[in-house]
C-alpha positions in Angstrom: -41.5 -107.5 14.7 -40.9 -105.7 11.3 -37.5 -105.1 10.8 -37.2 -102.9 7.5 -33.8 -102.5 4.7 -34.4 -99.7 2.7 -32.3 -100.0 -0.6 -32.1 -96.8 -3.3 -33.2 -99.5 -6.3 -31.1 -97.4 -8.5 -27.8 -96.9 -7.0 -27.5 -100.2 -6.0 -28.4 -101.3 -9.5 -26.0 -99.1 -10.5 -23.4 -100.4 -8.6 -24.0 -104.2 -8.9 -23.3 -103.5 -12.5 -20.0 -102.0 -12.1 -19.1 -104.6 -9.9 -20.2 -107.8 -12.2 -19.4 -105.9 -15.2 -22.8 -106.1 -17.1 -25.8 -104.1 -16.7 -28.0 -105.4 -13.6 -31.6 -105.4 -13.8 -33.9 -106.3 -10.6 -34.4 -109.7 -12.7 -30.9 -110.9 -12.9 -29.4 -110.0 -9.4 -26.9 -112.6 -8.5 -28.1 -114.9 -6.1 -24.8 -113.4 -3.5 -26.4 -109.8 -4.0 -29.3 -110.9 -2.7 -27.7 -113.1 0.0 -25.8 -109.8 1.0 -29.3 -108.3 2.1 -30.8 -110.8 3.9 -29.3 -110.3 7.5 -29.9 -111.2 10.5 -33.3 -110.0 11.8 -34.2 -108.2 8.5 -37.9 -109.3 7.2 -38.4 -106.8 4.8 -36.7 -105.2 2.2 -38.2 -101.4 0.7 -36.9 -101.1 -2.7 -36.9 -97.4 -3.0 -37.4 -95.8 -6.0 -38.8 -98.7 -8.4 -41.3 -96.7 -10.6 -41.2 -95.1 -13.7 -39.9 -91.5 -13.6 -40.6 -88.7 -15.3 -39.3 -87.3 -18.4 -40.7 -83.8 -17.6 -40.1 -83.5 -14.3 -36.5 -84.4 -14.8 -36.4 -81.3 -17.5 -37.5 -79.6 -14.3 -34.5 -80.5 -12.3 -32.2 -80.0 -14.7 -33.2 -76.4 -15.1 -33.2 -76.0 -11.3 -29.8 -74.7 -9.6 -30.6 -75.4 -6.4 -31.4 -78.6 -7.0 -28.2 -78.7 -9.5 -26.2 -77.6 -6.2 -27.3 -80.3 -3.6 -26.5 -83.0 -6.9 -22.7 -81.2 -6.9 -22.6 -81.0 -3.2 -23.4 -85.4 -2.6 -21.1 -86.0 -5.7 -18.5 -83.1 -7.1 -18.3 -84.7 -10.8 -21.6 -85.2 -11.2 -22.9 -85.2 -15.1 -26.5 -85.5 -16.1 -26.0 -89.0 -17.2 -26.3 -89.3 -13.5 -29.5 -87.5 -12.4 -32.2 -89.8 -13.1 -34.9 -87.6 -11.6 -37.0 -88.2 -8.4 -38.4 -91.5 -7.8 -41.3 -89.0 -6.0 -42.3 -87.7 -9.3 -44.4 -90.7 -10.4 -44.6 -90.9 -14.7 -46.6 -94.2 -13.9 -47.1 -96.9 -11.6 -44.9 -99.3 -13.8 -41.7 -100.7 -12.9 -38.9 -98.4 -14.9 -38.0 -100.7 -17.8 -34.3 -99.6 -17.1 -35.1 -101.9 -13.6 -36.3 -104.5 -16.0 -39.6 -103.4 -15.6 -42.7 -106.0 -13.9 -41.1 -109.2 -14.5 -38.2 -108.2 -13.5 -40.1 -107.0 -9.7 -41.5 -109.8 -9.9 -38.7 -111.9 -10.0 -37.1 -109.9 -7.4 -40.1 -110.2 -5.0 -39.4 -114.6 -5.7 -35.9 -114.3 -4.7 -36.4 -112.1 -1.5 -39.6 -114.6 -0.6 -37.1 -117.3 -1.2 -34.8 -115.5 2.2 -37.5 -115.3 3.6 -38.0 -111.4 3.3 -41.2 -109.6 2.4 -41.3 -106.6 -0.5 -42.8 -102.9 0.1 -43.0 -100.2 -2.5 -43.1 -96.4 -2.6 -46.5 -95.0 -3.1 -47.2 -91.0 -3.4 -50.2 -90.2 -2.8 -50.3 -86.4 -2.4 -49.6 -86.0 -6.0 -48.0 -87.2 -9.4 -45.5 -85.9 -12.4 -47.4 -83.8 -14.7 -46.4 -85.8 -17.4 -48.7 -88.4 -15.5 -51.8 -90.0 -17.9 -54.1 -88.1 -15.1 -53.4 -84.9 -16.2 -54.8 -85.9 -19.4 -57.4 -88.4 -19.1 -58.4 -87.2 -15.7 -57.9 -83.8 -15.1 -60.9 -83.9 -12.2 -58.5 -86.0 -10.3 -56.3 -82.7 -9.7 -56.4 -79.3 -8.0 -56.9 -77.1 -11.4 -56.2 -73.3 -11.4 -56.4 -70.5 -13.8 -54.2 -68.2 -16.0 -54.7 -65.3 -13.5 -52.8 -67.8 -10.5 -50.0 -68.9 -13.1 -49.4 -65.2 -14.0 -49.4 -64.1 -10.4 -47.8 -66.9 -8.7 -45.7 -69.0 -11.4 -43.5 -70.8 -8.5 -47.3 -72.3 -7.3 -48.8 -73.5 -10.8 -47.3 -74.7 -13.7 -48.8 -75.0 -16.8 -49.6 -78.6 -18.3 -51.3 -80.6 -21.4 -53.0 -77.0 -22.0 -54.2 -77.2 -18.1 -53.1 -74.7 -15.0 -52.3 -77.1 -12.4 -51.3 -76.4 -8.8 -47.7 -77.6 -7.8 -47.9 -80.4 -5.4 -46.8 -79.2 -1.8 -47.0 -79.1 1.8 -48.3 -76.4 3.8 -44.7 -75.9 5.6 -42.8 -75.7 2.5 -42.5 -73.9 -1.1 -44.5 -76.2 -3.7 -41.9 -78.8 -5.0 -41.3 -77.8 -8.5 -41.5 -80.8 -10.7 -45.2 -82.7 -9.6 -48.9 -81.5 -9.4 -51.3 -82.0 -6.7 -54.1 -84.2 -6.6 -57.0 -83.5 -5.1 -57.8 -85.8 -1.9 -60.9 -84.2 -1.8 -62.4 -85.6 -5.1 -64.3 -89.2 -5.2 -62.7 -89.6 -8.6 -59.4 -89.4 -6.9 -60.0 -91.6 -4.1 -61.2 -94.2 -6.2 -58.4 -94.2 -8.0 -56.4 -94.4 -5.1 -57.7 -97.7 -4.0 -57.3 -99.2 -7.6 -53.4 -98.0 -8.0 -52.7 -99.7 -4.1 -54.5 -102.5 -5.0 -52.3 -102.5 -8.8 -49.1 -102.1 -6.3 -50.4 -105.1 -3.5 -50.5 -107.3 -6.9 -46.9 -106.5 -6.8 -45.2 -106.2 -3.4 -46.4 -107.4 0.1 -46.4 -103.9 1.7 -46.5 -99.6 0.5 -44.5 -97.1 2.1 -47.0 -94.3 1.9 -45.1 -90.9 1.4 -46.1 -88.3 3.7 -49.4 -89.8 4.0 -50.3 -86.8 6.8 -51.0 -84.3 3.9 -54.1 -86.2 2.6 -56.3 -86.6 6.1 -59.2 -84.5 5.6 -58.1 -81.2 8.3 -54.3 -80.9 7.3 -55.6 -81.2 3.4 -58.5 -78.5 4.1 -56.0 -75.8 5.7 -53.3 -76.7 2.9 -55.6 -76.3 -0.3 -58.7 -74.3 1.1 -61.6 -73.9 -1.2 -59.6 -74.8 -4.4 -60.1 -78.2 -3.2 -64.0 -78.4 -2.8 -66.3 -78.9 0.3 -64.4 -82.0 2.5 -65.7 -85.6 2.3 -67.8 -86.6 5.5 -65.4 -89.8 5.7 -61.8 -89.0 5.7 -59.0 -90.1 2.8 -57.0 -93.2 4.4 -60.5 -94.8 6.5 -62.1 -94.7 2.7 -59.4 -96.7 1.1 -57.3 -98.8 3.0 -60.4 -101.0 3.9 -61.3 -101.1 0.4 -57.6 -102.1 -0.6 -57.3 -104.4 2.1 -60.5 -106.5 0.7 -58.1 -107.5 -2.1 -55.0 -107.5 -0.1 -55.9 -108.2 3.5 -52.5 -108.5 4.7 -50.9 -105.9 2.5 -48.5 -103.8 5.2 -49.2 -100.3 5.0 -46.7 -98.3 6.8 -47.1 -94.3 6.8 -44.3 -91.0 6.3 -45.6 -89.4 8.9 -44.7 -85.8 10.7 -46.7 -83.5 13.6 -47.6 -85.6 15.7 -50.1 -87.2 13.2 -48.5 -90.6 14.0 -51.5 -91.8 16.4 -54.1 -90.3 14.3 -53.1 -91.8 11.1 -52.9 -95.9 12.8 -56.2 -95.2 14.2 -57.4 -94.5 10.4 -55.9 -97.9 9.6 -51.6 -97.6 9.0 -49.8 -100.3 10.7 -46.9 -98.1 11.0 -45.9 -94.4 11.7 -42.5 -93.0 11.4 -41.7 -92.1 14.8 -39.6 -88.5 13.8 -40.6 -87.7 17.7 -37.8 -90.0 18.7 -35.4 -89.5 16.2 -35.2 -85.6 17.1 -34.7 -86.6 20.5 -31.7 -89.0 20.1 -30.4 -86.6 18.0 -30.6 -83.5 20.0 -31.7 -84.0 23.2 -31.8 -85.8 26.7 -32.3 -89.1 28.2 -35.3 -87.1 30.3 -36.9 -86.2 26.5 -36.6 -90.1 25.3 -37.5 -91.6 28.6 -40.8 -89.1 28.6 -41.4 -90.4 24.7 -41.1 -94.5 25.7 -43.6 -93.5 28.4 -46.8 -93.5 25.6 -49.1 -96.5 25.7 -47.3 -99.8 24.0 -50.0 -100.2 21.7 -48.9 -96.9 20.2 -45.2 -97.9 20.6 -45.8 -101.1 18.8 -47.2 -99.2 15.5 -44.1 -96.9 15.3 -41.3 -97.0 12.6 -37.9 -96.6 14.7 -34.7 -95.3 12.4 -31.5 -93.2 12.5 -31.6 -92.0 9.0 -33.4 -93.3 5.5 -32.9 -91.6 2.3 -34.6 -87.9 3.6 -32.8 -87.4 6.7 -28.7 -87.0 6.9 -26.6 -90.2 7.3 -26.3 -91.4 11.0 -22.6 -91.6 10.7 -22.6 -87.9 9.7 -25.3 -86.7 11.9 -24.1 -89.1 15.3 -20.9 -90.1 15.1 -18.9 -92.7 17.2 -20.2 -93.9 20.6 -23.2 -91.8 21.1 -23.7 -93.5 17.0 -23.6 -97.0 18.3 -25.9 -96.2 21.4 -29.0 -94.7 19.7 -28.2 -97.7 17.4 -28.9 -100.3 20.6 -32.0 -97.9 21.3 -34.0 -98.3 17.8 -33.0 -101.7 17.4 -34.6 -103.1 20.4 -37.6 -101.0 21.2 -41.0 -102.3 20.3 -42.6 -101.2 17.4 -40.5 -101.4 13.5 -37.2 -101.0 13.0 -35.8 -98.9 9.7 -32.3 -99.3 8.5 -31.1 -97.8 5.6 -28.1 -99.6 2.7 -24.9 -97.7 3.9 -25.8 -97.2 7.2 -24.2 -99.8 8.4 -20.7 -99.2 6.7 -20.4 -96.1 7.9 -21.5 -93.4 4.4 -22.0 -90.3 5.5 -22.9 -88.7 1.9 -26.6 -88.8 1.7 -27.1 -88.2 -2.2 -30.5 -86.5 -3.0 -32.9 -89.0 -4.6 -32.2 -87.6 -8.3 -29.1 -89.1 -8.3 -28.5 -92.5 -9.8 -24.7 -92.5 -8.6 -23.1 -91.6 -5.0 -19.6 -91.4 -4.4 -17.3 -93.8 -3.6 -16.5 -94.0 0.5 -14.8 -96.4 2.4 -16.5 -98.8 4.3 -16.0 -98.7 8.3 -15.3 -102.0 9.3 -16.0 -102.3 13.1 -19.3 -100.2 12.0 -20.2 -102.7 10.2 -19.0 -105.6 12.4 -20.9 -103.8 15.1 -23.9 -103.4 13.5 -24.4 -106.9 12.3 -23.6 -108.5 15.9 -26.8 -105.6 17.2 -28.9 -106.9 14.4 -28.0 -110.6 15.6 -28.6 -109.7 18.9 -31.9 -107.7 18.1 -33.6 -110.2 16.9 -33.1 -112.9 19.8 -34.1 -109.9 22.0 -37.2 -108.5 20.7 -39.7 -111.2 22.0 -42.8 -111.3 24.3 -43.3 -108.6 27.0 -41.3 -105.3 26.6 -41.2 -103.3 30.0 -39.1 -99.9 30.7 -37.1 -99.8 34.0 -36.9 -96.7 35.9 -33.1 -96.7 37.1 -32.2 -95.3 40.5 -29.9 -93.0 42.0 -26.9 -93.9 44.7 -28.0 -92.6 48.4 -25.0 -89.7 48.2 -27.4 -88.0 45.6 -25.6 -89.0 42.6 -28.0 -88.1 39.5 -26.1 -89.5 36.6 -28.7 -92.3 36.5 -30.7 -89.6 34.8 -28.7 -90.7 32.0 -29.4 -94.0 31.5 -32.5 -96.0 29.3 -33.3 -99.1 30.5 -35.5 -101.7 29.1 -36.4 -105.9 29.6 -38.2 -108.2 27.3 -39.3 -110.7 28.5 -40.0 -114.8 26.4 -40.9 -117.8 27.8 -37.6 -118.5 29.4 -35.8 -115.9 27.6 -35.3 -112.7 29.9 -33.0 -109.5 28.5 -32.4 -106.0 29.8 -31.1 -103.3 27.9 -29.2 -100.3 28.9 -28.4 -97.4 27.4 -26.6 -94.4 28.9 -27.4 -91.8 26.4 -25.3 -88.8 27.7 -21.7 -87.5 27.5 -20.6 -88.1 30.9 -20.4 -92.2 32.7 -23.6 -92.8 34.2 -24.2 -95.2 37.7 -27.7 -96.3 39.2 -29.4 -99.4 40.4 -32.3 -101.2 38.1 -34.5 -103.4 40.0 -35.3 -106.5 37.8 -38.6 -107.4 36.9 -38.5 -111.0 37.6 -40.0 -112.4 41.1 -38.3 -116.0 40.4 -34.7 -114.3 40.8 -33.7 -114.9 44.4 -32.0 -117.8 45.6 -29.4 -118.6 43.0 -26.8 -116.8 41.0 -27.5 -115.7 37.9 -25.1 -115.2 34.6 -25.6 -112.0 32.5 -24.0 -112.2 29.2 -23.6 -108.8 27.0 -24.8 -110.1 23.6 -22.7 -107.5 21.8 -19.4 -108.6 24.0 -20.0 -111.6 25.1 -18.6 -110.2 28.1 -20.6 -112.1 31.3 -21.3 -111.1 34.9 -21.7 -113.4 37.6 -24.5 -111.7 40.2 -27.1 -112.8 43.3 -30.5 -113.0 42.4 -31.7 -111.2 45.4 -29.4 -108.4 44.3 -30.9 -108.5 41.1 -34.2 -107.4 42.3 -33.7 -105.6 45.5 -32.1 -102.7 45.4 -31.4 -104.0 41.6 -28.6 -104.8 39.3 -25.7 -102.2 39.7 -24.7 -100.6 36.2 -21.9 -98.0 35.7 -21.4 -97.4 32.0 -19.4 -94.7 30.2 -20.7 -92.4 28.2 -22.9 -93.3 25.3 -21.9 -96.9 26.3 -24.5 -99.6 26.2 -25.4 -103.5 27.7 -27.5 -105.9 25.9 -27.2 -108.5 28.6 -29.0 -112.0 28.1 -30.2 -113.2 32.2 -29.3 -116.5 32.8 
């Protein structure tokens, strides 16, 4: 199962130079660098932030004072040699030549393929710097509008190349200030879209599609209205990942994806969905919420992107600290579907600096964060095999309810047999979990906690009727192997 490392390709640059004392480009990483990234379980790195950027837009953010604020508030002495502008405001779909431009990706892609780790790439599809070549060669390829909208709404157009352009947005959200908006209505644009994913499959093995919701035909309708022009009959994503994937049939498309929209937008061809759904509910509420959200049909499961935090949403150290950290840790890492972790989460940084920056501040690095997360990795990957199943834990007879709190889980491999547990509340948490497995009886069985290696000796009859007996503190976990 995809397991995904999402690196900010320009910090980490950044910071392999001042560590080897020479500037670092994506073609001359040390061999240890690289090493350092290839852990246990990981099969795909997502080198954030690898195009070329734009000039104007960063004139943008530099005139910008809220933007100037977040930039002071991630890292106090903060100078402009450090805001490099956002790696979402697309100049070109070139490598930046200050990343040592397409040999140098393509030398990176050899040494990840070397550790056995596929490569995936940002691609923005909802619109483009307006510095971008479209916005002079192919102005059709954009939602256009006049003097009168620039004078009466100036935060919604900007004026480019001699063109009115809209601002690129959301429907949610004020128009970000430093892109344009293309039009996902237009054949022109479409086609184009299939020849700039098939440029980037030339390049990487998969595309991180950024908040690929906004172009389906409905969301993109009520968004832009009639500045957009009458809908296509076929939507945006069913026109051109088929056509991509005719040149790059095993190119991994995985989608940013918000509003429920996840289902809709695999069934229109995305191997993976963010799953936000679950990440708001190990953030802020119950085990009932998550139980009622691992209840959807595995297929659905199996196309979802699990995470605690990537570069949009606050560090997980910040946002769940401590135990209850560590438990929604155990969750993501060994439900079905893709697993997102993002470079710092693991050692504890709980500054998330906004994607301008270049630089982040120095923090120190939690070791038994760390050490913890690398044994869960370790253990994730030996556990994620064959059949996953959720367990419905029961209460004790003198109507004890904390079982309420507890996730439980098995996968099941050949041999192999794991259950998970997770007790994801603030109080300890006892119940019963019947096991799965009809072969138990008749023997003693070992369980071994793969993040411990603490073992239990128990009956197998026990095991399955009335079930393994669990009592776990809060936010305390078991990934137990079943011998």
């Amino acid at each position: 199962m995809t397991v995904v490392y999402e690196i900010n390709t320009a910090v980490w640059l950044g910071e392999l130079g001042g560590r080897y004392g020479r500037r670092v480009t994506l073609g001359d990483v040390p061999s240890e660098a690289w090493d350092e990234i290839a852990l246990p379980g990981v099969d795909t790195v997502w080198l954030m932030g690898v195009w070329e950027r734009s000039p104007a837009g960063l004139r943008i953010a530099l005139r910008d004072e809220a933007l100037r604020t977040s930039f002071r508030a991630a890292l106090p002495d903060v100078t402009e040699a450090d805001i490099a502008g956002s790696p979402y405001c697309v100049r070109d779909y070139v490598v930046d030549a200050s990343f040592g431009g397409p040999e140098g990706l393509a030398e990176a892609r050899a040494r990840l393929a070397a550790r056995g780790l596929r490569l995936i790439l940002d691609f923005v599809p909802n619109h483009v710097a307006p510095d971008h070549p479209w916005v002079t060669r192919h102005p059709d390829r954009l939602i256009q509008g006049t003097a009168d909208d620039l004078s009466r709404t100036p935060g919604d157009f900007i004026e480019s190349d001699g063109r009115i352009l809209a601002r690129g947005r959301d429907p949610f959200f004020p128009p970000w200030p430093d892109v344009v908006q293309l039009n996902a209505f237009g054949d022109a644009l479409r086609a184009a879209t299939v020849d700039t994913l098939v440029s980037i499959g030339d390049q990487a093995d998969g595309v991180r599609c950024d908040m690929a919701m906004l172009l389906m035909n409905d969301v993109f309708a009520k968004t832009w209205g009639d500045r957009a022009g009458p809908a296509p009959a076929e939507d945006f994503w069913p026109y051109v990942l088929p056509r991509v994937r005719e040149r790059h049939p095993d190119l991994l498309f995985v989608a940013e994806a918000y509003w429920d929209l996840e289902w809709a937008l695999q069934q229109q061809g995305f191997d993976h969905c963010y799953d936000k759904r679950l990440y708001d509910r190990l953030l802020h509420e119950d085990a009932d919420s998550v139980r009622a959200h691992l209840g959807a049909a595995l297929t659905y499961q199996r196309g979802l992107v699990r995470f605690l935090e990537n570069h949009d949403e606050p560090r997980a150290a910040a946002a769940l600290p401590g135990a209850r950290g560590r438990a929604a840790a155990v969750a993501v890492a060994t439900l079905p579907g893709a697993t997102l972790w993002h470079e710092g989460q693991f050692e504890g940084r709980r500054v998330r600096p906004p994607v301008f920056l270049a630089r982040r501040p120095q923090e120190p690095v939690d070791e038994p964060l760390r050490a913890f997360h690398h044994r869960l990795l370790t253990a994730a990957a030996v556990v994620r095999r064959g059949e996953w199943r959720p367990l419905a834990a029961t209460g004790r007879p003198d109507n004890d309810d904390t079982h309420r709190g507890l996730l439980a889980w098995t996968w099941t491999h050949a041999d192999a047999r794991h259950l998970v547990v997770v007790n994801h509340s603030d109080h300890p948490a006892r119940a019963r979990l019947p096991l799965p497995w009809d072969d138990l009886p008749g023997r003693e069985h070992r369980l071994t906690d793969l993040l411990t290696s603490q073992t239990y000796d128990r009956d197998g009859g026990e095991l399955t009727d009335p079930g393994l007996f669990v009592a776990l503190e809060a936010w305390q976990t078991h990934v137990l192997e079943v011998g």
